[in-house]
C-alpha positions as CSV (number, residue, x, y, z in Angstrom):
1,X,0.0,0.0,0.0
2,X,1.6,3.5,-0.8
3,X,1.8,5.9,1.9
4,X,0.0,8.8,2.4
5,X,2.2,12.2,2.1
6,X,1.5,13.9,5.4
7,X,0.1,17.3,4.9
8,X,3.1,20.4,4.9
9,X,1.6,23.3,7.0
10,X,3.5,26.7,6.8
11,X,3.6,29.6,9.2
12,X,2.5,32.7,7.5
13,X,3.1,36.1,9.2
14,X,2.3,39.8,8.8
15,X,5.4,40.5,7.1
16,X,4.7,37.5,4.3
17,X,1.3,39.5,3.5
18,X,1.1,42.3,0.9
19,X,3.0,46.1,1.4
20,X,-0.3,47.2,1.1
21,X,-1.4,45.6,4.3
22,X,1.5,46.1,6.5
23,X,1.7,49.9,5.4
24,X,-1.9,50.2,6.4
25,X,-1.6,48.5,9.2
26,X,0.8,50.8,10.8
27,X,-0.4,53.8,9.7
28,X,-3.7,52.6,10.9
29,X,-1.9,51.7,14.3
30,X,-0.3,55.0,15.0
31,X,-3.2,57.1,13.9
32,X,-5.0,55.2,16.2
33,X,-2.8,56.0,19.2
34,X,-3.2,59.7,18.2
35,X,-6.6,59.7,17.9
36,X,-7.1,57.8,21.7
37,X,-4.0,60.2,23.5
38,X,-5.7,63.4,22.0
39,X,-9.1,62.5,23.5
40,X,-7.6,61.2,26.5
41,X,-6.1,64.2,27.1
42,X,-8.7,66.5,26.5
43,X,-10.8,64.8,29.1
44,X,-8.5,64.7,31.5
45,X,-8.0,68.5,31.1
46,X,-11.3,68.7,31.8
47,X,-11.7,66.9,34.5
48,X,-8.4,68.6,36.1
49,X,-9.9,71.6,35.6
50,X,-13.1,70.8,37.4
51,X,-11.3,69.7,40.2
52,X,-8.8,72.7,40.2
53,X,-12.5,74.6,40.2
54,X,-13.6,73.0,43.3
55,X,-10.4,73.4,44.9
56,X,-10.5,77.5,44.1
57,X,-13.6,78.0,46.3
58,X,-12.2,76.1,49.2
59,X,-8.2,77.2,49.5
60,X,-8.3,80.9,48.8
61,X,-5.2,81.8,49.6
62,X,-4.4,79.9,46.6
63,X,-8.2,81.2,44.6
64,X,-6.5,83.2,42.1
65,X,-3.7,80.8,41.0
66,X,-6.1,78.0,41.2
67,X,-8.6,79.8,38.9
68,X,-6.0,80.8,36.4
69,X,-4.8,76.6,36.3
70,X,-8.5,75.6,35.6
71,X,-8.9,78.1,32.9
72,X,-5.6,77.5,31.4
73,X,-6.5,73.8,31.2
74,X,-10.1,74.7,29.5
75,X,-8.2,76.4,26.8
76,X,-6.1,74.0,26.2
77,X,-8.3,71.4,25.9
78,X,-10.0,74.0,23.4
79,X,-6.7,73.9,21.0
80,X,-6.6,70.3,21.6
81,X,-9.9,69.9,20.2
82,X,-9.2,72.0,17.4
83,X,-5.9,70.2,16.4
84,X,-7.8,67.1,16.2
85,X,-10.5,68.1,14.5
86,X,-8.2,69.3,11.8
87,X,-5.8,66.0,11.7
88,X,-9.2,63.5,11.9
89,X,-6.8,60.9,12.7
90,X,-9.7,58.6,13.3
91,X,-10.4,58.8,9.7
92,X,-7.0,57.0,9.1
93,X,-7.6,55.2,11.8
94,X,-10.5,53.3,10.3
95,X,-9.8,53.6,6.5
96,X,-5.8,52.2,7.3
97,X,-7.9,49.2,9.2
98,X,-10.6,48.6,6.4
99,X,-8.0,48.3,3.4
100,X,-5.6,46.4,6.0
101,X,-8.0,44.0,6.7
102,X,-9.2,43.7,3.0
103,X,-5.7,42.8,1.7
104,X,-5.2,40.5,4.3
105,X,-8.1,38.6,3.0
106,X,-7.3,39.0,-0.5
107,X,-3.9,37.7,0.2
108,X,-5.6,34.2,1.9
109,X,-8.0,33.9,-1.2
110,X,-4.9,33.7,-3.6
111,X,-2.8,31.4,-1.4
112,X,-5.5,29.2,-1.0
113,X,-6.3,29.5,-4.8
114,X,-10.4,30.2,-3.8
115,X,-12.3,32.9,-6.3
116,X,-11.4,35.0,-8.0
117,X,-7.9,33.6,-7.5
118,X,-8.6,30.0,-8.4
119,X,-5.5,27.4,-8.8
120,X,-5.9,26.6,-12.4
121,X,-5.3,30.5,-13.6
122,X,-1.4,31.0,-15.5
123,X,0.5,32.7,-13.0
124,X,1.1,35.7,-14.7
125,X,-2.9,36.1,-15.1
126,X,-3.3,35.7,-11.5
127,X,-0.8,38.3,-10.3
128,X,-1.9,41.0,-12.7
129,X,-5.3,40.5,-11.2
130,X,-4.1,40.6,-7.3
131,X,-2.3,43.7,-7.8
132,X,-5.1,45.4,-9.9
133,X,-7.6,44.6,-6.9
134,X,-5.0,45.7,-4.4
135,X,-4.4,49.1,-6.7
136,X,-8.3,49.7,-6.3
137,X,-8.9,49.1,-2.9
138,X,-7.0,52.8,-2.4
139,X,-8.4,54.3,-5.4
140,X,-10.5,56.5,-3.0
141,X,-8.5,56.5,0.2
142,X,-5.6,59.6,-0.8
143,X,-5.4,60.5,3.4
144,X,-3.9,56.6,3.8
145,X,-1.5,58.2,2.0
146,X,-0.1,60.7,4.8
147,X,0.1,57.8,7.4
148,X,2.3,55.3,5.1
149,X,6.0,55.0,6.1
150,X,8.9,54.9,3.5
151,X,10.0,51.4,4.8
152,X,7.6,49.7,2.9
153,X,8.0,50.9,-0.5
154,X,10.0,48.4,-1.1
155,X,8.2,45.3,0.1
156,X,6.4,43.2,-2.3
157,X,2.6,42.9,-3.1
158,X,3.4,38.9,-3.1
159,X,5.7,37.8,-1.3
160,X,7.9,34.8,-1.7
161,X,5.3,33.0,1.1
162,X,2.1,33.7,-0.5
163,X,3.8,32.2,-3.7
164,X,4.8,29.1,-1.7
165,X,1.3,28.7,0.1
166,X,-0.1,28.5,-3.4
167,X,1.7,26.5,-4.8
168,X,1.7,23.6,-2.4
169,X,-0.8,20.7,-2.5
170,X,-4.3,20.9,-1.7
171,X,-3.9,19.3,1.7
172,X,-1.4,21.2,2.3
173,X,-3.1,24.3,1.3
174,X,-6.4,23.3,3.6
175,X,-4.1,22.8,6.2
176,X,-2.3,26.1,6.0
177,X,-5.6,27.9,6.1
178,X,-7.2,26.4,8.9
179,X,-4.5,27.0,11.0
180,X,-3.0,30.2,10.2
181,X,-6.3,32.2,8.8
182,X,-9.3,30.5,10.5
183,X,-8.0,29.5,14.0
184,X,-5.6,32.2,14.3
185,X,-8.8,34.8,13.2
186,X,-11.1,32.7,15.9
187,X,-8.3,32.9,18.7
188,X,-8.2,36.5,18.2
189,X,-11.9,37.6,17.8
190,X,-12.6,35.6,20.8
191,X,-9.5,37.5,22.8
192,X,-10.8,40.5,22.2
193,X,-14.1,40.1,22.7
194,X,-13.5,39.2,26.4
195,X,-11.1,41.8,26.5
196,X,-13.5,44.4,25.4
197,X,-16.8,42.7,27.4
198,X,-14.1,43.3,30.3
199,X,-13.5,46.3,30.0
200,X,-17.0,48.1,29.5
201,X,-18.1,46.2,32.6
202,X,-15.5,48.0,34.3
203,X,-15.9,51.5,32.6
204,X,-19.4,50.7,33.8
205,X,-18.8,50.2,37.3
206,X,-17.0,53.1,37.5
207,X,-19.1,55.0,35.6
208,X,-21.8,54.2,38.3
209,X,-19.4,55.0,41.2
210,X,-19.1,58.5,39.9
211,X,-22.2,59.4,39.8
212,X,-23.1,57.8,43.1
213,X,-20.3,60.3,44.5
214,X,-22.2,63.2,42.3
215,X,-25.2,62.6,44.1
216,X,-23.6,62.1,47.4
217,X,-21.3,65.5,46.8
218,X,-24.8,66.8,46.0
219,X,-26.6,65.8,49.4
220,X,-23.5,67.1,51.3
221,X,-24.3,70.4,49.7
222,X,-28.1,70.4,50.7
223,X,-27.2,69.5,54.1
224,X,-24.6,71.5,54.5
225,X,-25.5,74.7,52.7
226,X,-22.2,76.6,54.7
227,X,-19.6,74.2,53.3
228,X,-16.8,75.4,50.6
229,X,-16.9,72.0,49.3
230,X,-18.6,71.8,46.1
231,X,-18.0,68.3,44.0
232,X,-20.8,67.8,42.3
233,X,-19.0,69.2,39.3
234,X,-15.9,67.2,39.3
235,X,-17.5,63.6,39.6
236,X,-20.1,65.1,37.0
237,X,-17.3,65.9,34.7
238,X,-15.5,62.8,35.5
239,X,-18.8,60.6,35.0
240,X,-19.5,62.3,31.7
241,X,-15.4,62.0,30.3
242,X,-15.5,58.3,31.3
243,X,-18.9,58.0,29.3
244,X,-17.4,59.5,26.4
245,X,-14.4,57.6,27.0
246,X,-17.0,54.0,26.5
247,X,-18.1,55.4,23.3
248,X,-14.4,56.1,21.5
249,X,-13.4,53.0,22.7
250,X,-16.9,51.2,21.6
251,X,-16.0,47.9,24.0
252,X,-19.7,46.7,23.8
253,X,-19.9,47.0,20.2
254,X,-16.6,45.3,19.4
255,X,-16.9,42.1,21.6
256,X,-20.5,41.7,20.4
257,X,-18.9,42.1,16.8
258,X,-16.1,40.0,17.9
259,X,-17.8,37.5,19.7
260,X,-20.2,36.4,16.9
261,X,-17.2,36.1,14.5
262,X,-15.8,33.9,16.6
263,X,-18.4,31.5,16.7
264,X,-19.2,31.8,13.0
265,X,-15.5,31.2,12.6
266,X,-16.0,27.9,15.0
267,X,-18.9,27.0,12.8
268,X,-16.6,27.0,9.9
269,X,-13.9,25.8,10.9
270,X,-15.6,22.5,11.6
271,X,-16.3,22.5,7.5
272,X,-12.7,22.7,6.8
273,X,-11.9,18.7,6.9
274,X,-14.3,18.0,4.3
275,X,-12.9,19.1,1.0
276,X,-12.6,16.6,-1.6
277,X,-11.4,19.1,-4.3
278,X,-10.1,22.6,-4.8
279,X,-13.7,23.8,-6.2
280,X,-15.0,22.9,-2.8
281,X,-11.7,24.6,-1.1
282,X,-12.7,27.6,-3.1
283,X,-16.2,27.7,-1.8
284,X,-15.3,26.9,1.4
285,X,-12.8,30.1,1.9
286,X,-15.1,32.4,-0.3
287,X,-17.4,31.4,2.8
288,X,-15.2,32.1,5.5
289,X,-13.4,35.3,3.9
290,X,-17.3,36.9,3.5
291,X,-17.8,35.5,7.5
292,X,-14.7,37.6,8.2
293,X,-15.4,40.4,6.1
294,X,-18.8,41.4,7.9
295,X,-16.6,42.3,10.4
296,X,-14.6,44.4,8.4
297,X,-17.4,46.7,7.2
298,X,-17.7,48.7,10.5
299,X,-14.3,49.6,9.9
300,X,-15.7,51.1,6.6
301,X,-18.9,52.2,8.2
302,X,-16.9,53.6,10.6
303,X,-14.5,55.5,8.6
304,X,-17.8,56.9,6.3
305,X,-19.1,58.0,9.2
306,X,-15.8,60.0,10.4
């Protein structure tokens, strides 16, 4: 009896995938951070200068300088508004994630050979065809432009992986994908979703906790109508930039987003070791590149909206 080849499985990383990917990526990264640290920081200068506020009516040796701080804080977080407004770094943020994300699945159809990549096409046909679809996914998205590095102009659109994923068996390319697209994708939707679910409960409790302290700050005041101490505003203010906060960071969204994914993924994943033939290898990633996608368009809806 001849023996069975064992199936080859390769380890594909974020530097095997497309230039188009990886530049996106990071630019969508670091907008990202500047996005999050300019909101940050014009809540917390907000919240600051609440408290510096408070503080004004109840030291008053210190009333004047006090005053000045909690003003000079509002005004900054007036030009910190303003910068971001003008930079709209969420708008790279979410663009640099939606075309990321889309190459990334482009790049798994033509390694697995699946539509509109399939196995049989010459490989010259099949390239000019990749990079045409990569060229139009930025046909409308110039800003991804300001965010993209130097260092990848030289990387290739297919790298010498993505060649070698394709051309390997069918096995071998059913093995390949199950582990290193579809349990790799699950593993990290389902991270994230408890990461996020974790998260808003906490922002929640919190959340909760100030305004418990508002309404307590509030009583104190009522019953004790001589006091200097006045803190309704500051856990207001720090209630409200923790609410706004929830919604940049969208944590309930995301692990419901996340958390369905993940058990579509799971539902597909069971699929994957019944494939007789690469017509039915094609259909089967078609299926779980469109499962995956759904996920990507609130990155597009996202950076429409922005």
């Amino acid at each position: 009896m001849p023996e069975v080849a064992t199936p080859t499985r390769l380890e594909v990383k974020n530097s095997d995938y497309p230039a188009l990917f990886q530049a996106a990526d990071r630019a969508s990264i670091a907008a990202q951070g500047k996005h999050l640290l300019f909101t940050s920081s014009i809540l917390l200068c907000l919240v600051v200068a609440a408290g510096l506020g408070a503080l004004s009516g109840v030291i008053s040796g210190a009333k004047t300088s006090l005053a000045v701080a909690s003003t000079a804080l509002v005004s900054l977080s007036f030009v910190l508004t303003a910068i971001r407004r003008s930079l709209k770094p969420e708008k790279l943020w979410y663009g640099g994630r939606a075309i990321s994300e889309s190459a990334k699945s482009m790049a798994w159809r033509y390694m697995a050979g699946a539509e509109p990549y399939f196995i049989g096409l010459q490989g010259a046909d099949v390239d000019t065809k990749f990079i045409a679809d990569l060229k139009a996914l930025v046909k409308d998205s110039d800003q991804l432009a300001v965010g993209v590095s130097s260092e990848y102009t030289d990387k290739p659109q297919i790298s010498p992986r993505m060649r070698e994923v394709r051309a390997m068996a069918l096995d071998s390319r059913r093995q390949t994908y199950l582990s290193q697209r579809i349990a790799d994708q699950r593993s990290w939707y389902g991270r994230k979703a408890r990461k996020s679910q974790t998260a808003e409960s906490r922002y929640f409790v919190v959340i909760l906790v100030s305004q418990a302290m508002a309404l307590a700050a509030g009583a104190f005041m009522i019953a004790s109508p001589g006091s200097r101490w006045n803190l309704v505003g500051v856990f207001s203010a720090l209630a409200s930039a923790l609410v706004a906060w929830l919604q940049v960071r969208q944590h309930e969204e995301l692990a419901q987003s996340y958390a369905v994914a993940a058990l579509e993924l799971g539902f597909i994943e069971e699929q994957g070791s019944h494939l007789g033939s690469d017509a039915d290898f094609s259909n089967f990633v078609g299926d779980a590149e469109n499962a995956i996608s759904r996920e990507h368009t609130l990155w597009i809806a996202r950076r429409d909206r922005s």
